[in-house]
C-alpha positions in Angstrom: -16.9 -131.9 -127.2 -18.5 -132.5 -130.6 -22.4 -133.0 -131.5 -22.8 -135.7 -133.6 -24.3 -134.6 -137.0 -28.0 -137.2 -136.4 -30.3 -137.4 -133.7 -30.1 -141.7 -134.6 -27.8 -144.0 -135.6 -28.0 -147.7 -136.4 -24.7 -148.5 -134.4 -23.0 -147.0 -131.4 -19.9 -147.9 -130.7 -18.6 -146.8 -127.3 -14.9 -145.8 -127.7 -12.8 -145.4 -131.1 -9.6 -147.2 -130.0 -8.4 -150.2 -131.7 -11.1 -152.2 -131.0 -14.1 -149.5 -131.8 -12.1 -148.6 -134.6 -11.7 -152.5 -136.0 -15.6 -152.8 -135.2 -16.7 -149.8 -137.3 -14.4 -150.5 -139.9 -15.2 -154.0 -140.7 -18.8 -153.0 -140.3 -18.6 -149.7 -142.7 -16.6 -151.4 -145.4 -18.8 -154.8 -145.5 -20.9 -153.8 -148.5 -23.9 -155.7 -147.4 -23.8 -153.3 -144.4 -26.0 -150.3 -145.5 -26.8 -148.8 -141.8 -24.7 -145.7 -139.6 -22.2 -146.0 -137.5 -21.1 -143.5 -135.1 -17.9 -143.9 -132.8 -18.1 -142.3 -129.7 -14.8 -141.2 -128.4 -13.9 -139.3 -125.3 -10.5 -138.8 -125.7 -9.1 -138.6 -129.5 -5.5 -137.8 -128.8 -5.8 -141.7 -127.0 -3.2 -140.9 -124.7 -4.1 -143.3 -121.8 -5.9 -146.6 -123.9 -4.5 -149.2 -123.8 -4.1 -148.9 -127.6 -1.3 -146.5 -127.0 0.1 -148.9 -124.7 0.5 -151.8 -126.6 3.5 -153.7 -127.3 1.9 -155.1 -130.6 3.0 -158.4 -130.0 1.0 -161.7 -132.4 2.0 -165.5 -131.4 0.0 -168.4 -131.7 0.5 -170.2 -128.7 -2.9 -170.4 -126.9 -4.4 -172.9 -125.5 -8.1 -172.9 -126.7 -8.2 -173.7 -130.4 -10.5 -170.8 -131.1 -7.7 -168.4 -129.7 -5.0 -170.4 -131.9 -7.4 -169.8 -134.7 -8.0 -166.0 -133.6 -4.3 -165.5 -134.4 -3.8 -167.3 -137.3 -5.9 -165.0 -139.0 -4.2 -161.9 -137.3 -1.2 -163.1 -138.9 -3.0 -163.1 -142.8 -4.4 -160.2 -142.2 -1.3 -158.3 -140.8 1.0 -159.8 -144.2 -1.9 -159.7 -146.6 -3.1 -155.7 -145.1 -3.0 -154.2 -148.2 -4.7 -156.7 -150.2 -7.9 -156.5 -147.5 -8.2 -152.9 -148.3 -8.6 -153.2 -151.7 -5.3 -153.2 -152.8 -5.1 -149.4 -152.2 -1.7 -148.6 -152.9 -1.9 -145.7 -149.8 -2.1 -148.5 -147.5 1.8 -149.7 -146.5 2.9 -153.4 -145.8 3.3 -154.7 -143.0 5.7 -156.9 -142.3 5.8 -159.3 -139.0 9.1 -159.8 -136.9 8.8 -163.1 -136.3 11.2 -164.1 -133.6 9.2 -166.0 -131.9 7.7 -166.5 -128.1 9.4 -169.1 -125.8 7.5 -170.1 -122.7 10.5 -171.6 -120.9 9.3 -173.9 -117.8 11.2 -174.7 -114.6 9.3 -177.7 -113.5 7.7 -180.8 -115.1 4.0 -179.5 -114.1 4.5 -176.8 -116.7 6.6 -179.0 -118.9 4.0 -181.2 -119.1 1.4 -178.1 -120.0 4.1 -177.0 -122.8 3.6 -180.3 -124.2 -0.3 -180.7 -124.5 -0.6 -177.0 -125.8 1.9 -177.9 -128.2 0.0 -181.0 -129.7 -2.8 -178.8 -129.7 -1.0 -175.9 -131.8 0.4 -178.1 -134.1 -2.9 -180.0 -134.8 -3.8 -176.6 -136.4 -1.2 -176.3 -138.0 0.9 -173.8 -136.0 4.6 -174.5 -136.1 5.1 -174.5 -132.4 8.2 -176.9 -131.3 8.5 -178.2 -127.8 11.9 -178.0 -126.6 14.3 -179.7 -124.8 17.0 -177.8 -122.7 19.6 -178.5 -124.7 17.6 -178.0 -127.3 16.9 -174.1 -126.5 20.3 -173.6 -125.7 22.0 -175.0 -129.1 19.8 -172.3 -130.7 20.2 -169.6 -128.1 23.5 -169.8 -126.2 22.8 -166.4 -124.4 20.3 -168.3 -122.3 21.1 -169.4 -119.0 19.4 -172.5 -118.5 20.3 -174.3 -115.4 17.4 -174.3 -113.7 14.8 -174.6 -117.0 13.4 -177.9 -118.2 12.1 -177.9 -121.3 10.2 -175.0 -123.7 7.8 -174.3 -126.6 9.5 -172.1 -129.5 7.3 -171.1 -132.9 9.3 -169.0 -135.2 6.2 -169.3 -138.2 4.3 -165.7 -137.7 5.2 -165.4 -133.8 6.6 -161.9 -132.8 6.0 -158.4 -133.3 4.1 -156.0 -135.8 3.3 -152.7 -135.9 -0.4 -152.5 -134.2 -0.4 -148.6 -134.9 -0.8 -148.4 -138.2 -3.0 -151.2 -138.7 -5.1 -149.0 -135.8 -4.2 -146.0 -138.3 -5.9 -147.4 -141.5 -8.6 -148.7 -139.1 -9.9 -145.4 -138.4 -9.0 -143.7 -141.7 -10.7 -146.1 -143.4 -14.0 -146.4 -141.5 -14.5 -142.5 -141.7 -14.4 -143.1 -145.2 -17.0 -145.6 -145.6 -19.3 -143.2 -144.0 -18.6 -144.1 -140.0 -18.7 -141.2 -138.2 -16.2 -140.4 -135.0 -17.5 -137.9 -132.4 -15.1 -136.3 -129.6 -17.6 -136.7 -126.6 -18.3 -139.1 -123.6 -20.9 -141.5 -123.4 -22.7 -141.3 -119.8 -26.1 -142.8 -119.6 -28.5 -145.1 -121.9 -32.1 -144.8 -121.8 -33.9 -148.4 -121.9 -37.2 -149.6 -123.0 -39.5 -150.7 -120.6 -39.0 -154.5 -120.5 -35.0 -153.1 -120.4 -34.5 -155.7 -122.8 -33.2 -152.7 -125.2 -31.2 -150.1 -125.4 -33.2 -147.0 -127.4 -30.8 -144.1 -126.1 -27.6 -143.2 -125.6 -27.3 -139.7 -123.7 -23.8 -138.1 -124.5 -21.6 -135.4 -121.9 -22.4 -132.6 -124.1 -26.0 -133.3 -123.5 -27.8 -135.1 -126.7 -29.7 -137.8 -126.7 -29.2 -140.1 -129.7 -31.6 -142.9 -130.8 -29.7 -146.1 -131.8 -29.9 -149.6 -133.0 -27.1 -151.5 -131.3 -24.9 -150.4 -128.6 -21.2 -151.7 -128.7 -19.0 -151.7 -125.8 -15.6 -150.9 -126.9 -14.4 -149.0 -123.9 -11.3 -151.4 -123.3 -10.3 -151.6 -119.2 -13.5 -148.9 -118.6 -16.2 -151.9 -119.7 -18.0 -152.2 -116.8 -18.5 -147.6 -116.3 -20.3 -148.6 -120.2 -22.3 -151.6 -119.1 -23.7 -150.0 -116.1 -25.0 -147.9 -118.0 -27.7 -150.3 -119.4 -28.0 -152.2 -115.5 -25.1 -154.9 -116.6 -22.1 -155.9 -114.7 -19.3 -156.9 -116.4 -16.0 -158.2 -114.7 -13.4 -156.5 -116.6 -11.2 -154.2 -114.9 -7.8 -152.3 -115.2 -4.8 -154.1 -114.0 -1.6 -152.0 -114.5 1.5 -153.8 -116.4 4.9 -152.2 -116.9 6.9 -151.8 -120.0 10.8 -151.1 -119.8 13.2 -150.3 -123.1 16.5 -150.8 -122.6 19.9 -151.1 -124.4 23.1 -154.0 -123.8 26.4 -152.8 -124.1 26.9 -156.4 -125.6 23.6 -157.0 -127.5 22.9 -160.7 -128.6 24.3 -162.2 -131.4 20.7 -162.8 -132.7 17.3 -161.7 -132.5 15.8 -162.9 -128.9 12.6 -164.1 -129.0 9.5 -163.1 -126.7 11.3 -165.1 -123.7 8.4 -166.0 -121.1 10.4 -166.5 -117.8 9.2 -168.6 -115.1 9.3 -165.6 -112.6 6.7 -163.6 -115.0 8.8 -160.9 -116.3 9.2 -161.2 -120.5 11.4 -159.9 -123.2 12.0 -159.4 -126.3 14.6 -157.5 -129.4 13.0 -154.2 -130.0 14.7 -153.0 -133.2 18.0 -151.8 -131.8 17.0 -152.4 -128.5 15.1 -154.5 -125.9 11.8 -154.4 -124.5 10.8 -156.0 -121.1 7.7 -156.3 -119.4 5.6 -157.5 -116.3 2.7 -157.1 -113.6 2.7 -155.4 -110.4 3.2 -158.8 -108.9 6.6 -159.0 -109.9 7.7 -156.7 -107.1 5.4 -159.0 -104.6 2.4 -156.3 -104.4 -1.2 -158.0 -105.1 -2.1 -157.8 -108.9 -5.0 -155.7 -107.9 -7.4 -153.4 -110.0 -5.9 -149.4 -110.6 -7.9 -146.1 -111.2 -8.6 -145.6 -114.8 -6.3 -142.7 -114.6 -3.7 -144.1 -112.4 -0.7 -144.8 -114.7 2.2 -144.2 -112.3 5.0 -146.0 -112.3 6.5 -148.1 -109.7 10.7 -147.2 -110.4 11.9 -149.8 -107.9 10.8 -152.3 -110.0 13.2 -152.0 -112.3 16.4 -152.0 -110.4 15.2 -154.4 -107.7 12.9 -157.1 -109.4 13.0 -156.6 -113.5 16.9 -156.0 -114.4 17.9 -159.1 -111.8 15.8 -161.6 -113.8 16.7 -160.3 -117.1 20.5 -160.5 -116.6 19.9 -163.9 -114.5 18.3 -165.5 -117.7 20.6 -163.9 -120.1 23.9 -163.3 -118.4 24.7 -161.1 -121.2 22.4 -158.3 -119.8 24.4 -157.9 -116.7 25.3 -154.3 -118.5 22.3 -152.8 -119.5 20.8 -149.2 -119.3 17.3 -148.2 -119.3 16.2 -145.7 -121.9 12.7 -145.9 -121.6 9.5 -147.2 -119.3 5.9 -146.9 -119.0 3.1 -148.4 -117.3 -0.2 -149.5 -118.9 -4.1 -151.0 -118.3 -4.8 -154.6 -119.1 -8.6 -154.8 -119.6 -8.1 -157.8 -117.5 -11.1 -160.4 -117.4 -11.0 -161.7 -114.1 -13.6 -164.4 -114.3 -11.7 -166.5 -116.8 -9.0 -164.2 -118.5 -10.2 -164.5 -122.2 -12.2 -162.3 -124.5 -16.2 -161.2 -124.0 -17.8 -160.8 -127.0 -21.5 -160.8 -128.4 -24.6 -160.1 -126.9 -26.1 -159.4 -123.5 -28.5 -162.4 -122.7 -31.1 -160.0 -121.9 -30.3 -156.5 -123.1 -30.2 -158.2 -126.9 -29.0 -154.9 -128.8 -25.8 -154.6 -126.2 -23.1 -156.1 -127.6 -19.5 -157.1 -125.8 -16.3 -156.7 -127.1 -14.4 -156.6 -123.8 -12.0 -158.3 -121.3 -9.0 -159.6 -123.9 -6.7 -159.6 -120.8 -3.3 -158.4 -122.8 -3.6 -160.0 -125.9 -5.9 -157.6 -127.3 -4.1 -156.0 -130.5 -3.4 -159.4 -132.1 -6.7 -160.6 -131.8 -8.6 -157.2 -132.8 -8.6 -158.3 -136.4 -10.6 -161.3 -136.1 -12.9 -160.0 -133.3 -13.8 -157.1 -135.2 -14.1 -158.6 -138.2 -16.8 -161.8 -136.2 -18.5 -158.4 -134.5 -19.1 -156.8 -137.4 -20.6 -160.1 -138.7 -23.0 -160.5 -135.8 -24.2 -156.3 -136.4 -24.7 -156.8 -140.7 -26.0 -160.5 -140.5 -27.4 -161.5 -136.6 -24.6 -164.6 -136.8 -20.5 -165.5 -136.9 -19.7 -166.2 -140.4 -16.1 -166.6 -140.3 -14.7 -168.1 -137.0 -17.4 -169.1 -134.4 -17.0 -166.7 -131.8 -19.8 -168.1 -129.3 -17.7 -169.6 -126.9 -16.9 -166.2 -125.6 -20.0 -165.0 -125.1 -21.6 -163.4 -121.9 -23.5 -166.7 -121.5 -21.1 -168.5 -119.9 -20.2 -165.7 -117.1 -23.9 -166.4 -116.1 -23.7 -169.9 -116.0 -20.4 -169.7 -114.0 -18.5 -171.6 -116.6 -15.5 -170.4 -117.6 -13.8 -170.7 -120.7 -10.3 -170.5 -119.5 -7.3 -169.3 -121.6 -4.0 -170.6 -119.7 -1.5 -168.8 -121.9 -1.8 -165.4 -120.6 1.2 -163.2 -119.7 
């Protein structure tokens, strides 16, 4: 455990993964920002986030326009990353692989859905196609596709990127504009009397630091952070599984992010292939996990996962498994999409919580709107008030329908 080097701090941040680390770097470099941040995080080695899970997958193809929008600006910021720090010439480029999702639909209900988010996309100026059949298949023979209908395809800055070092320069480059990360555990808040504020933040080690603003950056353990201040959050972890594997006959050509109407998705990984999918794949309920349960269900592979993957692409009938692991969703099980701003009533606790999966691609334009709301008390950029806490009192969700 570390002390922190001031009894007070303007800003807070509970937990220094990607999103803590987007939030304090956003905030530390904004040069109209002249507070101090500290990051409070209890495991620096970040092992079990779900940062160190990711599969650092980007694609346009939401449903809300806001989320569209979200990702858009991932994208600029992921080719332009250089160029938003300065131009330092330490910082790398990044490129992004974009192969592409396809959401491929079995049934004219879905079919139909493909087709209204695809209007929508393209309306912003996304280059998502909607696809016929025959359609997919003259541009990806591999496919089997007797029992798929139609699908949405977007090859414009749709695919993969590497999360980790943009994460990386994240956290480099807040500690250098003064935000300070502490190796410690965040386990109670001290509120005013009206409890309309947090004052306090009382750490493992046993300080008690005075603070500004408290941000929740604590990823699938939101809700252990908000009880802290007397709030209830519904974000919890729900465990999804990532498999690696090699063909003995890869494809021809890259395979896009392949969303398969059974649930399971997959993807070129380099040199190899990367598959993934909930618990519910096997038939067990897609229920919540300890925070430190991160076991892996084997059978799921040779009974549900490599079935489906070499039933949509006959190719994959010889395939071998090289790697696997299982991670936490910080799944948002009221309506599946993001939680960010303010509490209603404890103003100076802030949300950054319950991105259900698509977390790292929208991290750049979350922080970036977070930091916003800490230097200037608004959203200057994109209008992130849709997906505040509001609505989760008034029962009315904001529902993303493209979630994987």
């Amino acid at each position: 455990m570390q002390t922190p080097k001031q009894k007070s701090y303007d800003v807070v941040i509970v937990g220094g993964a990607m999103y803590g680390s987007s939030v304090a770097w956003w905030t530390a470099s904004n040069p109209d920002f002249d507070g101090s941040i500290l990051v409070v995080e209890r495991d620096p080695t970040y092992e079990f986030t779900s940062t160190s899970h990711t599969n650092s997958c980007m694609r346009q193809q939401f449903s809300n326009e806001v989320n569209v929008k979200i990702s858009q600006f991932a994208a600029d910021f992921v080719k332009n990353f250089r160029d938003f720090f300065g131009g330092d010439e330490r910082v790398p480029n990044i490129p992004i692989q974009s192969y592409g999702y396809m959401y491929l639909a079995d049934n004219e209900e879905f079919s139909n859905t493909l087709k209204e988010l695809q209007k929508i996309q393209q309306s912003l100026g996304s280059g998502t196609k909607h696809m016929s059949a025959e359609e997919i298949k003259r541009d990806y023979p591999f496919y089997n596709m007797d029992d798929i209908i139609s699908g949405n395809h977007n090859l414009i800055d749709e695919g993969y990127f590497d999360g980790n070092t943009v994460f990386d320069w994240w956290k480099r480059s807040a500690r250098e504009h003064g935000a300070e990360y502490c190796t410690n555990e965040v386990v109670a808040m001290g509120l005013n009397d009206a409890a309309t504020k947090v004052e306090t933040v009382t750490l493992k080690s046993g300080e008690v630091i005075a603070c500004d603003k408290v941000i929740n950056c604590s990823g699938p353990r939101a809700v252990v952070t908000s009880r802290m201040a007397g709030i209830e959050v519904p974000v919890e972890p729900r465990k999804r599984y990532t498999f690696i594997f090699d063909a003995e006959q890869p494809l021809d050509r890259d395979l896009p992010l392949t969303i398969d109407p059974t649930g399971v998705h997959m993807r070129t990984d380099g040199q190899y292939y990367l598959a993934g999918c909930p618990m519910s794949i096997g038939g067990a309920p897609d229920d919540p996990v300890d925070y430190d349960d991160f076991e892996q269900d084997h059978s799921l592979w040779e009974q549900h996962v490599w079935p489906i993957i070499a039933t949509r692409i006959p190719q994959f009938e010889a395939i071998k498994l090289t790697n696997s692991w299982a991670g936490h969703y910080a799944f948002n099980t009221f309506d599946q999409n993001a939680i960010i701003g303010p509490h209603t009533k404890v103003e100076n606790f802030i949300f950054v919580n319950g991105f259900s999966g698509h977390g790292f691609q929208q991290s750049p334009a979350m922080g970036r709107g977070v930091g916003e709301l800490i230097t200037y008390g608004e959203y200057r950029t994109i209008d992130l008030s849709e997906f505040g806490f509001d609505r989760i009192e008034r029962g009315e969700k904001f529902v993303e329908k493209a979630v994987i």
